[in-house]
C-alpha positions, 0 to 999 in steps of 0.5 A: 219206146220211140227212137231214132237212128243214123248212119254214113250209108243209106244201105245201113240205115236199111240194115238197122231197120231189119236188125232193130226189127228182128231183135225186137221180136227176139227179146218179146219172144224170149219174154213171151210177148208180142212186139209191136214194131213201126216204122214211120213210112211217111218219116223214114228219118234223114237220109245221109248227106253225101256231096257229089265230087264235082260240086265238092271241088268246086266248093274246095276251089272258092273256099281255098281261094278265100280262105287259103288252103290251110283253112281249109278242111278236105277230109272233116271228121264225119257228122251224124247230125241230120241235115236237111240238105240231104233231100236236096241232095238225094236230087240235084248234085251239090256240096254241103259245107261247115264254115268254121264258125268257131267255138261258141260259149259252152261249145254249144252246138247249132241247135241248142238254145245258148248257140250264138253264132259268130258274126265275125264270119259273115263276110267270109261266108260272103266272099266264099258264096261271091267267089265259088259264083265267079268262079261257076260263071268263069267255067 
């Protein structure tokens, strides 16, 4: 059997390690097998994606100097999509963010192959990337 888990706290993830592990020899014991369980070490899975504060306010700051403050969403509903921004993130402090492409056809998420994005938004995403710039450089 292969998997996969996520959480919003890395110190769970380390607790789903244990806990999956532990009942995975419970049930085998109870069936009077063996289980065999790995964990990939070379692969542990995708860390969770956690903004620092002050890149974050400075995201807030150009995104409400673009988009306006009520298109702009301070508390989103946390996602368990992996993100390989994490990695960066677990280095240097930065800020990941959603920029509201829409629903698409299907309500198709990212990766799936019928996605399409909304090209409508470019300049959007633009003038954010253009200000949050100006407004690094201004500090």
């Amino acid at each position: 059997m292969r998997g996969t888990f996520r959480s919003f706290k890395n110190s769970v993830r380390m607790q789903l390690e244990q806990s999956i592990s532990h009942l995975s020899q419970s049930i085998a014991h109870g069936f009077g097998i063996n289980a065999d369980i790995r964990f990939n070490p070379e692969n542990p899975g995708y860390p969770v994606t956690i903004n620092s504060p002050e890149e974050t306010a400075s995201a807030i700051r150009a995104a409400t100097a673009v988009a306006g403050t009520d298109c702009v969403n301070i508390t989103p509903t946390p996602s368990l999509g992996a993100e390989d921004f994490a990695f960066m993130l677990e280095q240097k402090p930065g800020c990941y963010i959603w920029i509201g492409n829409g629903n698409s056809a299907g309500n198709c998420l990212l990766h799936n192959p019928n996605y399409d994005f909304n090209d409508e938004i470019l300049p959007l995403g633009a003038a954010y990337w253009v200000k949050l710039v100006e407004n690094e450089l201004a500090d």
